[in-house]
N, C-alpha and C positions, 0 to 999 in steps of 0.2 A: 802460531808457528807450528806446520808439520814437523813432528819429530821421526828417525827411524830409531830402531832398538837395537844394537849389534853387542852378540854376548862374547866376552872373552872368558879361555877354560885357563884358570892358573891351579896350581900345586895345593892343597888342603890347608897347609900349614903356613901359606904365604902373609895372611892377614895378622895372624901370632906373629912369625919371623919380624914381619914390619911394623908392630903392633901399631896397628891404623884399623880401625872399622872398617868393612864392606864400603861405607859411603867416602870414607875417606882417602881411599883406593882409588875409587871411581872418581874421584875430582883430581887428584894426582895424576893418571892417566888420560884423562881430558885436556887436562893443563899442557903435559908435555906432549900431546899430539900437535898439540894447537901451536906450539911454540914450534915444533921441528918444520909442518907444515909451512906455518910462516917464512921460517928460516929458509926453507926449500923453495919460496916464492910462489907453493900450492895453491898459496889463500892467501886473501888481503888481509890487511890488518884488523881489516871489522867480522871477516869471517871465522879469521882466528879466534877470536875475541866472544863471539857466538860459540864455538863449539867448545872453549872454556869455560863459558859459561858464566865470564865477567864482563863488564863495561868496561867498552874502546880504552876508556883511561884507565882502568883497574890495570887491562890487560899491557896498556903501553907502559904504568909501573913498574910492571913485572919482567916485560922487556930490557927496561933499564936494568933493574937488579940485577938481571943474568947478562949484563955489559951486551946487549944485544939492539943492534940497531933502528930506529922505529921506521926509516926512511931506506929503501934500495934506493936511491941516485948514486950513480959515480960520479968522480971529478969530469969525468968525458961528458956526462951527460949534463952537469951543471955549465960548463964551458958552451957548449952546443946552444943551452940556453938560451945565454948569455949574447952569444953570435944571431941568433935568431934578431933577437931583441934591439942589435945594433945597425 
């Protein structure tokens, strides 16, 4: 898998403030891209889930924990289905 490199500049004292290592930063911030991205309908669940840098199911866990949906369907769209089907 290509990877790219994108650096973010934070404050000197952010990693003390939060007391998280440099590495544990960068997976917390990975995490919540990956989430908002999803959230925003950016990326699919497996993309999200790569850029997290967990397994589809780690990442749909973590989905659940934060009460967050694994599925975009609406009622309209399951209904429409549904109609297809009949």
């Amino acid at each position: 898998m290509n990877t790219q490199t994108i650096s973010i500049d934070f404050p000197n004292d952010i990693l003390l403030a939060l007391n998280e290592s440099e590495q544990e930063l960068k997976q917390r911030v990975k995490i919540v891209l990956a989430i908002q991205l999803y959230k925003l309908q950016k990326l699919t669940i497996g993309k999200a889930a790569q850029i997290a840098g967990l397994s589809r199911f780690q990442f749909e866990g973590l989905l659940a924990e934060n009460e967050i949906s694994i599925s975009n369907l609406t009622i309209d769209d399951i209904f429409d289905d549904v109609q297809k089907l009949s």
